[in-house]
TORKOL-4160 file (C-alpha; in steps of 0.2 Angstrom, whole numbers, padded with zeros to 4 digits, m for minus):
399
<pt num="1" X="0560" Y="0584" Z="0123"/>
<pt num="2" X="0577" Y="0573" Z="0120"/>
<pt num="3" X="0588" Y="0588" Z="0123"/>
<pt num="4" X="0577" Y="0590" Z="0141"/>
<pt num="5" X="0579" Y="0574" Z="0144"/>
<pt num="6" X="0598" Y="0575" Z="0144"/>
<pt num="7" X="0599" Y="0589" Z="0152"/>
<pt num="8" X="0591" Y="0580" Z="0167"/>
<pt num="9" X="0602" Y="0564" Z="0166"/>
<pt num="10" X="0616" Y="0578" Z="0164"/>
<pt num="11" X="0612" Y="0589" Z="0182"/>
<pt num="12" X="0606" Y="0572" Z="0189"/>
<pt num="13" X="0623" Y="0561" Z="0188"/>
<pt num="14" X="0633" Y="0574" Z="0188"/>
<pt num="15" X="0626" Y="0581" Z="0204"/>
<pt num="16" X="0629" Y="0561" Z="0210"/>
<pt num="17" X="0647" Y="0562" Z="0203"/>
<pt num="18" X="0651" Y="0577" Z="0213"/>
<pt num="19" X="0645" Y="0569" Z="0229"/>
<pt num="20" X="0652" Y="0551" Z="0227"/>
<pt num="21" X="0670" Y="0559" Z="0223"/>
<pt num="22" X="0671" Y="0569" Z="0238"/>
<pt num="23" X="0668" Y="0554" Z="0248"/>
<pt num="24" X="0680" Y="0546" Z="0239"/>
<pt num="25" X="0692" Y="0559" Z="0239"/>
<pt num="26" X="0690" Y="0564" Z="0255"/>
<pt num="27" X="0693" Y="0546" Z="0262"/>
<pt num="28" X="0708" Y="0545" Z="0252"/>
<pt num="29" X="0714" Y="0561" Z="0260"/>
<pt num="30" X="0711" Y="0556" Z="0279"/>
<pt num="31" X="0720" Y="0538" Z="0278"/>
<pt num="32" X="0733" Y="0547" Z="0270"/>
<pt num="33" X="0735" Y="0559" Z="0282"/>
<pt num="34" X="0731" Y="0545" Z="0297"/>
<pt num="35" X="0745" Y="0533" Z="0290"/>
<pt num="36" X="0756" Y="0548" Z="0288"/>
<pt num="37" X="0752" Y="0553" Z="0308"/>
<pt num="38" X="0753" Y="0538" Z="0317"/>
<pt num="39" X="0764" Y="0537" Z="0335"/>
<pt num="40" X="0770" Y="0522" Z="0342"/>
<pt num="41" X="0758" Y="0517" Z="0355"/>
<pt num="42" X="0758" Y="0524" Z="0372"/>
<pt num="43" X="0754" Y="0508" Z="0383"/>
<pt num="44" X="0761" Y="0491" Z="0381"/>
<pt num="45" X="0746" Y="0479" Z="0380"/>
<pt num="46" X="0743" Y="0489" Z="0363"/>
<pt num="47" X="0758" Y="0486" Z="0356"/>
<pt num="48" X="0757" Y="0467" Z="0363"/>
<pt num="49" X="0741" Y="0464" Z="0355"/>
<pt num="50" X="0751" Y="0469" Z="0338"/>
<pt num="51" X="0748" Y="0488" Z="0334"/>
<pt num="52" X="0759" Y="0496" Z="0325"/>
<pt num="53" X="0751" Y="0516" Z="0329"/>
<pt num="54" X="0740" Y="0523" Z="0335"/>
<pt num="55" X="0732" Y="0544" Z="0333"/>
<pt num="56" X="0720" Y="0551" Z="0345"/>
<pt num="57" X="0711" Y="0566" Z="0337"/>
<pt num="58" X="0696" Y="0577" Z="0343"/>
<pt num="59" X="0682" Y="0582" Z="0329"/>
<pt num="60" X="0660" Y="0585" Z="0331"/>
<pt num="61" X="0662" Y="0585" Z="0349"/>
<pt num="62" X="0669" Y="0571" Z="0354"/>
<pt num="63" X="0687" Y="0560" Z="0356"/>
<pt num="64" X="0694" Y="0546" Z="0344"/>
<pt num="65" X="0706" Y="0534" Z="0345"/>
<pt num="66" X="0713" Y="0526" Z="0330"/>
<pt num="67" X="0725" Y="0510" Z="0328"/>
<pt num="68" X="0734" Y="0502" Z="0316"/>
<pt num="69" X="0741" Y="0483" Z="0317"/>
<pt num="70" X="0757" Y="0479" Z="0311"/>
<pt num="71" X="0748" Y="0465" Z="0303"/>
<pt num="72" X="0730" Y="0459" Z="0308"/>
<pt num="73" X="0723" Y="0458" Z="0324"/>
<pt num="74" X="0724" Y="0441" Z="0332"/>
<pt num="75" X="0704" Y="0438" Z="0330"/>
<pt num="76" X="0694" Y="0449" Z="0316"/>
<pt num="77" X="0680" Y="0461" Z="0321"/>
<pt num="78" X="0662" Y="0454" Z="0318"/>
<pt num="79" X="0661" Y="0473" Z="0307"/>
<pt num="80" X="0675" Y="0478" Z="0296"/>
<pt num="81" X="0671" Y="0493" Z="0287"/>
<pt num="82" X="0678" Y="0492" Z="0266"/>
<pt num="83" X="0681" Y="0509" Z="0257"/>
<pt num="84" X="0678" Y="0503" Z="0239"/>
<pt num="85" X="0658" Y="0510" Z="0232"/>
<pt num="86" X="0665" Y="0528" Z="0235"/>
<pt num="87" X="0678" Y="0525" Z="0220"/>
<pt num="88" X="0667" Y="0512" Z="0209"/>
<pt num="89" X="0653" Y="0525" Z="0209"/>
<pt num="90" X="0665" Y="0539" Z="0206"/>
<pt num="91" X="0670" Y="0531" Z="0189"/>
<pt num="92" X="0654" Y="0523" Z="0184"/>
<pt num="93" X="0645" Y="0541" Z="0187"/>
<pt num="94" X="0659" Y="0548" Z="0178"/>
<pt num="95" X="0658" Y="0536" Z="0162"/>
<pt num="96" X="0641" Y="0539" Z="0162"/>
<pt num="97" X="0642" Y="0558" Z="0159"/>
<pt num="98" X="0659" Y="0556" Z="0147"/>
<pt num="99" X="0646" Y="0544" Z="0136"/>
<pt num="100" X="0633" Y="0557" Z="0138"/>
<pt num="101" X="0641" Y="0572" Z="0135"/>
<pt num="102" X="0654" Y="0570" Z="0128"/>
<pt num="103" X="0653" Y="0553" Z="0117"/>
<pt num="104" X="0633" Y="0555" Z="0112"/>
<pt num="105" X="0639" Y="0575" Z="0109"/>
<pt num="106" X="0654" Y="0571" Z="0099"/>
<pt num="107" X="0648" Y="0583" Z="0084"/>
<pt num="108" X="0646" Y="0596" Z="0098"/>
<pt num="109" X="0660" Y="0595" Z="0113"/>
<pt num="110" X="0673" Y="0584" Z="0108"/>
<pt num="111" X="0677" Y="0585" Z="0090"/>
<pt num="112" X="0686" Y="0601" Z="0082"/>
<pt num="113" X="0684" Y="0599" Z="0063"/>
<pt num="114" X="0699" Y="0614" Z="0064"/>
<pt num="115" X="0711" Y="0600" Z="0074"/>
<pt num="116" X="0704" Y="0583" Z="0066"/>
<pt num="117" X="0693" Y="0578" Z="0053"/>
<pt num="118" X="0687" Y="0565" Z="0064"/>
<pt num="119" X="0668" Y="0555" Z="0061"/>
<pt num="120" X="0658" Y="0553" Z="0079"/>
<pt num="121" X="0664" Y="0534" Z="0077"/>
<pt num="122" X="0683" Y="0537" Z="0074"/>
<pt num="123" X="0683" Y="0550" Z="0089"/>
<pt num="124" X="0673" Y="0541" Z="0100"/>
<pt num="125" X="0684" Y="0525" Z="0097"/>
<pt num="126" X="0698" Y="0531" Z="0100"/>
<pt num="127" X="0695" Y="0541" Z="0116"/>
<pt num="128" X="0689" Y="0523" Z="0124"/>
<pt num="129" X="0706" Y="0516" Z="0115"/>
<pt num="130" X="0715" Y="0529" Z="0126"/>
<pt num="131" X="0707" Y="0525" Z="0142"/>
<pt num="132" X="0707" Y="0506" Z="0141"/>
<pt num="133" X="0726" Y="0509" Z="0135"/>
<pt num="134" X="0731" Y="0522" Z="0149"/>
<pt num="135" X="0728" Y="0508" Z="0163"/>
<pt num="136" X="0737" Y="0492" Z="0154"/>
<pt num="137" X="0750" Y="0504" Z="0151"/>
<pt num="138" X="0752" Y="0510" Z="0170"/>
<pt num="139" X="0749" Y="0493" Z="0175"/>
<pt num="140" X="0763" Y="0487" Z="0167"/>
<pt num="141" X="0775" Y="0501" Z="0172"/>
<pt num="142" X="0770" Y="0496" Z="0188"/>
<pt num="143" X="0774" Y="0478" Z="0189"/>
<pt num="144" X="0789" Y="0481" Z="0178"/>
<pt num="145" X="0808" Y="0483" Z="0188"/>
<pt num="146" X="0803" Y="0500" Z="0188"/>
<pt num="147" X="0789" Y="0503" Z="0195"/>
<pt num="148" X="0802" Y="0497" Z="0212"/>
<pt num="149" X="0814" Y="0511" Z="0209"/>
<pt num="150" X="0802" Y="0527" Z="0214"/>
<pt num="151" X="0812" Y="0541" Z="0203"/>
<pt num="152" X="0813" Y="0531" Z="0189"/>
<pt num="153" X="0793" Y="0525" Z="0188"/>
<pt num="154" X="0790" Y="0545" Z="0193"/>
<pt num="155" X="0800" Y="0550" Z="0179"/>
<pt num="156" X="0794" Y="0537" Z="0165"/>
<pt num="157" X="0776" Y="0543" Z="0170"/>
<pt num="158" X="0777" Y="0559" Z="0169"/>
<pt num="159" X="0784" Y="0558" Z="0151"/>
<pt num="160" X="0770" Y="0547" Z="0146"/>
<pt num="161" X="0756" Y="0557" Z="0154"/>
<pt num="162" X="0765" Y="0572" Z="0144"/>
<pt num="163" X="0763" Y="0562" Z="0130"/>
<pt num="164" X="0743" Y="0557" Z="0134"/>
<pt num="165" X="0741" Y="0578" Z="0135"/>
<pt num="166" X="0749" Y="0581" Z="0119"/>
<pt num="167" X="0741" Y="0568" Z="0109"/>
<pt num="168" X="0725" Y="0572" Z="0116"/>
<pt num="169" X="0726" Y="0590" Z="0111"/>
<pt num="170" X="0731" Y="0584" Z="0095"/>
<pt num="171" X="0714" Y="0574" Z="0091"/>
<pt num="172" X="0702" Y="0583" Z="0101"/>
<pt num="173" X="0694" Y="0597" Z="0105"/>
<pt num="174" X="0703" Y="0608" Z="0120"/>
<pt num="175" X="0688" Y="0603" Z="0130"/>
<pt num="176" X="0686" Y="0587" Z="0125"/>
<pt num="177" X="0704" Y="0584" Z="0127"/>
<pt num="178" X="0705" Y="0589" Z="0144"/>
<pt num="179" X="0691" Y="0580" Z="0153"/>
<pt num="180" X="0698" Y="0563" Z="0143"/>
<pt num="181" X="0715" Y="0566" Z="0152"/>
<pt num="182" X="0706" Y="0565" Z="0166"/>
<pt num="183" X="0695" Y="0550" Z="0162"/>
<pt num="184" X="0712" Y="0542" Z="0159"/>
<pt num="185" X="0718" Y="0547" Z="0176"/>
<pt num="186" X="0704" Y="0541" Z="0184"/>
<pt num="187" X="0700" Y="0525" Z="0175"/>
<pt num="188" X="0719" Y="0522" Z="0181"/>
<pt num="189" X="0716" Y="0527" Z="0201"/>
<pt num="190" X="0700" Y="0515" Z="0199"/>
<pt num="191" X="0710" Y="0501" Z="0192"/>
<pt num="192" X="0722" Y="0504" Z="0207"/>
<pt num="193" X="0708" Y="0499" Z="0217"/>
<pt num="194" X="0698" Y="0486" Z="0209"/>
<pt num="195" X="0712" Y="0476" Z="0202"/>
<pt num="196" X="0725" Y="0481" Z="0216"/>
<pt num="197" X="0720" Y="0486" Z="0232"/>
<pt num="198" X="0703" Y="0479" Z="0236"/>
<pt num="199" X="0711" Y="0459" Z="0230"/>
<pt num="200" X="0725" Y="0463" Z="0241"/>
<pt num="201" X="0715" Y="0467" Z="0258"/>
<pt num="202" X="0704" Y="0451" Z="0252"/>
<pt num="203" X="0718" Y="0441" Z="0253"/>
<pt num="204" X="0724" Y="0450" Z="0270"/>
<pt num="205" X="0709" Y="0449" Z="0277"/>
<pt num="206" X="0707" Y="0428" Z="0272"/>
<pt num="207" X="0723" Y="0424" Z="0278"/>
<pt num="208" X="0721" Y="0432" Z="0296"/>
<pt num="209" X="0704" Y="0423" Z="0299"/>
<pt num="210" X="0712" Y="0408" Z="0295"/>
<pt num="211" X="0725" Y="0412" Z="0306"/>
<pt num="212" X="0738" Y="0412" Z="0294"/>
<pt num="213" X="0750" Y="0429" Z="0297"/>
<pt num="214" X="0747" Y="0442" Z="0279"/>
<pt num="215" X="0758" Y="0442" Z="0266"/>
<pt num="216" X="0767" Y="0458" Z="0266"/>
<pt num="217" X="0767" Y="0457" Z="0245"/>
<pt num="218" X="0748" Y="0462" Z="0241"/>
<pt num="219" X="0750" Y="0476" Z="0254"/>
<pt num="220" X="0768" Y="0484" Z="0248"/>
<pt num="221" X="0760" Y="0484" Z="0232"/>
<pt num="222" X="0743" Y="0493" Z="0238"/>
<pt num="223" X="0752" Y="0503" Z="0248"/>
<pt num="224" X="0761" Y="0511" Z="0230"/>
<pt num="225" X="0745" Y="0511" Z="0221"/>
<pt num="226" X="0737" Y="0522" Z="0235"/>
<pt num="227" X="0751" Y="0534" Z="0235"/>
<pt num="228" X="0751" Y="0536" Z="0217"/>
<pt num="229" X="0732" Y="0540" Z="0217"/>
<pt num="230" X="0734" Y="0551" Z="0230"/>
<pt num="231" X="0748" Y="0560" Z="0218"/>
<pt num="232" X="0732" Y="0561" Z="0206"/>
<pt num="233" X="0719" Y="0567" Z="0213"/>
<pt num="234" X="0723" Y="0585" Z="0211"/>
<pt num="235" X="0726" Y="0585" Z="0191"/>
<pt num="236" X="0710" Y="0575" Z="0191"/>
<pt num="237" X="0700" Y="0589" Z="0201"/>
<pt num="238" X="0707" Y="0604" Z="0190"/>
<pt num="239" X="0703" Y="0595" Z="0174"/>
<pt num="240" X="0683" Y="0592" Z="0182"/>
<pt num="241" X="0683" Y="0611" Z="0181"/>
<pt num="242" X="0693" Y="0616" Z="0169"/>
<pt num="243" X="0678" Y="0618" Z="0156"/>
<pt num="244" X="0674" Y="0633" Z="0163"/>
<pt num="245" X="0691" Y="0641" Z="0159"/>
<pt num="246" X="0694" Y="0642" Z="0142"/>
<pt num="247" X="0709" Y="0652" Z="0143"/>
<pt num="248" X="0717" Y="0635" Z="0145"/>
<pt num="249" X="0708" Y="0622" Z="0135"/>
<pt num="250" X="0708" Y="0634" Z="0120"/>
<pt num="251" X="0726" Y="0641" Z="0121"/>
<pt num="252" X="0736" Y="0635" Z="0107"/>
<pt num="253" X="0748" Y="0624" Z="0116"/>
<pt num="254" X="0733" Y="0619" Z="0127"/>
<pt num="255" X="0743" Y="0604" Z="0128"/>
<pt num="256" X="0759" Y="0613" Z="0139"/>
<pt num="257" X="0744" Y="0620" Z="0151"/>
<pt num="258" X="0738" Y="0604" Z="0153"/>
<pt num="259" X="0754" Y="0596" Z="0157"/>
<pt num="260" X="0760" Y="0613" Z="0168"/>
<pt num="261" X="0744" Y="0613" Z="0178"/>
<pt num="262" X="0743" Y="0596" Z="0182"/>
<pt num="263" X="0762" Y="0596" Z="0187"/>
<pt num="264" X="0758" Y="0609" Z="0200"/>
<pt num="265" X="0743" Y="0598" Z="0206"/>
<pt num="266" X="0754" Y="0584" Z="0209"/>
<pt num="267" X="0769" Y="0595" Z="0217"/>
<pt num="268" X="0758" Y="0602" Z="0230"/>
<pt num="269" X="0750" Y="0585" Z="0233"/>
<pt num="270" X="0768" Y="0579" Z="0236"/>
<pt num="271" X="0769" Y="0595" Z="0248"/>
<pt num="272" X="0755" Y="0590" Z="0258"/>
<pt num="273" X="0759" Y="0571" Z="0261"/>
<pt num="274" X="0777" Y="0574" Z="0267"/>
<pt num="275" X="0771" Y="0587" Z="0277"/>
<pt num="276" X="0762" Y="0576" Z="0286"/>
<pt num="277" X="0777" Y="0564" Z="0291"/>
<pt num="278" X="0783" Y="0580" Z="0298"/>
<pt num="279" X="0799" Y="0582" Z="0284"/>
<pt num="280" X="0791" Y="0594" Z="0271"/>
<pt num="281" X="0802" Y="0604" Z="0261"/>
<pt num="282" X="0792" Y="0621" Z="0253"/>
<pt num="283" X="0804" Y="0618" Z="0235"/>
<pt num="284" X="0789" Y="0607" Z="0227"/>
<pt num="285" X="0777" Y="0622" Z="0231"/>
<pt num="286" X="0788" Y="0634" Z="0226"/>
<pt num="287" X="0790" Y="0623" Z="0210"/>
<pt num="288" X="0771" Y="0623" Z="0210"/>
<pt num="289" X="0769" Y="0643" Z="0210"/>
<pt num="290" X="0781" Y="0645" Z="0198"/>
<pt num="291" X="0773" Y="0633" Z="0185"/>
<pt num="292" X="0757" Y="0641" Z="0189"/>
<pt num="293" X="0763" Y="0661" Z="0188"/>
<pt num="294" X="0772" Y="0655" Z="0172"/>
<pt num="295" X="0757" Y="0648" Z="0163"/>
<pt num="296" X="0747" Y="0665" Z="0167"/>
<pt num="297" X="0758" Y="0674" Z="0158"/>
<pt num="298" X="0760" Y="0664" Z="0143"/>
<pt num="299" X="0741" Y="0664" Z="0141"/>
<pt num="300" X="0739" Y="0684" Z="0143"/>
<pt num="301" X="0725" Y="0686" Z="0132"/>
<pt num="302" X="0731" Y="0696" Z="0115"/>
<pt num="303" X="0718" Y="0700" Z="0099"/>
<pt num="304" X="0730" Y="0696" Z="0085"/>
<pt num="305" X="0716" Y="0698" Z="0071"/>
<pt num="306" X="0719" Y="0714" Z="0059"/>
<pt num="307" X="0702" Y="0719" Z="0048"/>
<pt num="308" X="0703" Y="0724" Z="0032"/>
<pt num="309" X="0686" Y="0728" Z="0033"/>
<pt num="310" X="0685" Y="0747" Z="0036"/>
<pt num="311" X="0672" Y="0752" Z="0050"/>
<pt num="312" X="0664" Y="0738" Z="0055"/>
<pt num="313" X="0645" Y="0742" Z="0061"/>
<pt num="314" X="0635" Y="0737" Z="0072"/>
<pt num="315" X="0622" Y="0730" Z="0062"/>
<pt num="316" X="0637" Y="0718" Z="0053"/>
<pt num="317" X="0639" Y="0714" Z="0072"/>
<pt num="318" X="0622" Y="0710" Z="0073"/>
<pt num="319" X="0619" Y="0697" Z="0056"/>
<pt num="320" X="0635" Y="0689" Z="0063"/>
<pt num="321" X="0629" Y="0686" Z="0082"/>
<pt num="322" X="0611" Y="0683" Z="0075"/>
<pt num="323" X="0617" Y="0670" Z="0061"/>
<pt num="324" X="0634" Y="0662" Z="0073"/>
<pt num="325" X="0629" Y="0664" Z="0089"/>
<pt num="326" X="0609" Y="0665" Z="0093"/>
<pt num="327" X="0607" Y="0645" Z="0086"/>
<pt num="328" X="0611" Y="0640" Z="0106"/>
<pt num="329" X="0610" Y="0657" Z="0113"/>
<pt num="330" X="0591" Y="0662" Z="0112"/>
<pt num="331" X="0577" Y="0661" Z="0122"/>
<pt num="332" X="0573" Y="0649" Z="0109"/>
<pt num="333" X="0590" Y="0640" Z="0104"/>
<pt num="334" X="0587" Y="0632" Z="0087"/>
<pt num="335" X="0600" Y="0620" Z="0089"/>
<pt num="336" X="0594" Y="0602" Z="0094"/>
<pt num="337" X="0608" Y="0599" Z="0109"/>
<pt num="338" X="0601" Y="0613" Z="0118"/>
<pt num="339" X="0585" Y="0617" Z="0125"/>
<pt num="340" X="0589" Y="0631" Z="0133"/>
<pt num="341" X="0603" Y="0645" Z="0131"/>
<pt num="342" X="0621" Y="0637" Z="0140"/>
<pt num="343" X="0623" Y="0650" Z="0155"/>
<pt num="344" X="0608" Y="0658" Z="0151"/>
<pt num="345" X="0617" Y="0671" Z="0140"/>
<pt num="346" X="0605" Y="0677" Z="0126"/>
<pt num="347" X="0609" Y="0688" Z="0110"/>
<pt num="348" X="0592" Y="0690" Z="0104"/>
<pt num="349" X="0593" Y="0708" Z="0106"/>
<pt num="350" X="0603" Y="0723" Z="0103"/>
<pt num="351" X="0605" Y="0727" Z="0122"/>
<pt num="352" X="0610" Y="0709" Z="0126"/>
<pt num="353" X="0623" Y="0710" Z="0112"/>
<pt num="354" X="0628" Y="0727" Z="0119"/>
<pt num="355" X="0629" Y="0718" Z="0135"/>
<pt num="356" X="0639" Y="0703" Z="0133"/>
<pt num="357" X="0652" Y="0712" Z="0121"/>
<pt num="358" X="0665" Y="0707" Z="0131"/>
<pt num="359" X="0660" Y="0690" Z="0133"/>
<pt num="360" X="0657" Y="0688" Z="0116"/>
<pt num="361" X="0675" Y="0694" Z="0111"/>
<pt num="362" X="0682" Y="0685" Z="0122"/>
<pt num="363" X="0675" Y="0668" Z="0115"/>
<pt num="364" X="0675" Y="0673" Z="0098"/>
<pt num="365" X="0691" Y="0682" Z="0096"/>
<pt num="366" X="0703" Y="0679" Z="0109"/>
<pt num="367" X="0700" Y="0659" Z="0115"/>
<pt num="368" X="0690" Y="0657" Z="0099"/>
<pt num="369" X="0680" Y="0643" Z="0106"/>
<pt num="370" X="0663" Y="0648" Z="0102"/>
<pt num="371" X="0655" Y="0645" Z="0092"/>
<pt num="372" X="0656" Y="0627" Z="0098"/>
<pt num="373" X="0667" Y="0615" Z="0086"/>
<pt num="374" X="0663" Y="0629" Z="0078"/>
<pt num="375" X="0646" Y="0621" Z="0072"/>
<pt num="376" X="0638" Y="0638" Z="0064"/>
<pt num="377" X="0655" Y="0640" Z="0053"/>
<pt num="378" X="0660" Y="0657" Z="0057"/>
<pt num="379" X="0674" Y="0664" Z="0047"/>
<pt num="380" X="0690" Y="0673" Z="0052"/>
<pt num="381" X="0684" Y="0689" Z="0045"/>
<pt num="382" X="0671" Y="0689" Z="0055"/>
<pt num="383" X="0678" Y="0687" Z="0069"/>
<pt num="384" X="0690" Y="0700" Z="0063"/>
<pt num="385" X="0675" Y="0709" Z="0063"/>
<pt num="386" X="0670" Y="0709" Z="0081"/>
<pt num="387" X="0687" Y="0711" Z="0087"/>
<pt num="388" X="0685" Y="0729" Z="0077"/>
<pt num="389" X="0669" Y="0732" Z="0083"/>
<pt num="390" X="0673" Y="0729" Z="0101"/>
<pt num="391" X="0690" Y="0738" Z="0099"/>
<pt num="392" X="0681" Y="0755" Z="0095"/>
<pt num="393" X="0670" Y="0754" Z="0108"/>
<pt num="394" X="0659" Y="0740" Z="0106"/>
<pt num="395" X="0643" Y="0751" Z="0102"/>
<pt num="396" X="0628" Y="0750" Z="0096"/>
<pt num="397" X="0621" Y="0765" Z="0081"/>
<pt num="398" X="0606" Y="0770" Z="0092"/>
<pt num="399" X="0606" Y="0785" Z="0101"/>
């Protein structure tokens, strides 16, 4: 009943996760993409009244007409709309399912006894270590005489979120590594906005109903925090799915994927935003493709492992599915995290083995992430084992 029960919570938030950070997100993308469109206005009252731009635009049937003040309008609205709940809900959904899965399932999905001996209490530790470190870290680069110099802060950051991959990859699971890359990543676009942003339209906004004109300060500063979560946004998203991909989590410089894949994000982010002033230059998307085309080749699948085992049959095949592989994939998982197979994929027959061979090579032999952390202990001879067998032919010895 627990593992149900966590299940539920699992679908339940991440399902609220995934709804929150598209709002979010998607907020995030349209004032880009307003601030980055803006004309100067057309008629001279506007601009006598203090705007700075102004966009009209046409979407769901009808006209819009956006402005932006070069400071604050000389009285405030009685409405002004905040964009903040769609970030803090984002991160507060997010930390949930990182403590769920990932921090209550430490055993299961985030330590690798092959990469760290590591207790659930050391792991766990440190992964929050890293995440309350990866913002006092970025905040002070920010406030420091580089974060003013743009290719120097873009530089020092990248060499630090080089770092964060490969130290990650160095304590962790490949999965587990991963999805706290991105919890770094998004614990730091967050911090952006509840320590940065949001205080600095507060004080905009107490200052202009006062009367008093804004000081420019609060809104340099969270005009640079915005921009640099813009910049993360798309490493974030490939890391929310990269559990699904293996190939890349599980590679052995899973690290340099990381860091390759993220770099390609953040390029054709860079793309996108100068394309919007009009400016865009295609050499950050050709950089983007080539990292991208480079990193598929380097991960080509290969089976490296040799048997010395003579032919392997298929009932070896069988004991070592049946004894590895069958405690979470069965009708009736054994394994307490799991109430029901993950994927639905079963091996409680010979015909399901039969047909899932390639599935099970592949995450036995090739990315060797299965069994999970590797919780059933299966040996490199048996895996040696279902390489051979699924080499000849992946058969069965009925008729």
């Amino acid at each position: 009943m627990e593992a149900y029960i966590v299940d539920w919570l699992n679908m339940l938030v991440r399902w609220a996760h995934f709804i929150t950070g598209i709002a979010w997100i998607g907020s995030s993308f349209y004032f880009i993409w307003l601030d980055n469109h803006l004309e100067a206005p057309a008629e001279k009252a506007s601009a006598d009244r203090g705007v700075g731009g102004e966009i009209w635009s046409v979407h769901g049937g009808g006209f819009y007409h956006a402005q932006k003040y070069k400071s604050a309008p000389a009285e405030l609205p009685d409405t002004l709309h905040w964009f903040k709940w769609e970030a803090y809900t984002t991160w507060l959904s997010g930390m949930f399912l990182l403590v769920l899965v990932y921090w209550y399932g430490a055993e299961v999905y985030l330590i690798d006894p092959a990469v760290a001996g590591l207790s659930p209490l050391e792991a766990v530790s440190i992964a929050a270590a890293f995440i309350v470190g990866g913002w006092i870290v970025y905040d002070l680069l920010c406030r420091s005489p580089i974060g003013s110099n743009e290719k120097a802060f873009s530089l020092v950051l990248l060499v630090l979120v080089s770092l964060l991959a490969w130290g990650l990859c160095q304590l962790f699971s490949g999965r587990g590594a991963y999805i706290h890359f991105g919890v770094v990543l998004g614990t730091i676009m967050v911090g952006n906005v509840f320590f940065v942003i949001i205080p600095g339209q507060r004080q905009m906004v107490a200052r202009a109903a006062r009367g008093e004109a804004p000081d420019p300060a609060p809104a340099i500063r969270a005009k640079q925090r915005s921009v640099h979560n813009t910049y993360f946004t798309l490493p974030v998203l490939f890391v929310m799915t990269s559990n699904h991909f293996a190939m890349t989590y599980a590679n052995e410089y899973n690290w340099a994927v990381l860091i390759a894949i993220s770099l390609a994000g953040a390029l054709i982010r860079i793309y996108f935003v100068a394309r919007h002033k009009g400016n865009a230059s295609l050499l950050p998307v050709i950089i983007a493709a080539f990292l991208i085309l480079a990193v598929s080749f380097v991960i080509v699948p290969k089976s490296t492992l040799a048997s010395a085992h003579g032919d392997t049959s298929f009932a070896d095949v069988r004991r070592i599915v049946h004894e590895r592989c069958t405690t979470c994939h069965s009708a009736n998982p054994t394994h307490p995290a799991f109430p029901a197979a993950p994927g639905g994929v079963e091996f409680d027959s010979d015909a399901q083995i039969i047909a899932e061979a390639l599935r099970i090579h592949q995450q036995t032999v090739i990315t060797r992430v299965m069994p999970i952390g590797n919780l059933t202990k299966i040996s490199d001879d048996e895996r040696a084992m279902i390489d051979q067998w699924f080499q000849a032919g992946a058969e069965s010895e009925q008729p």
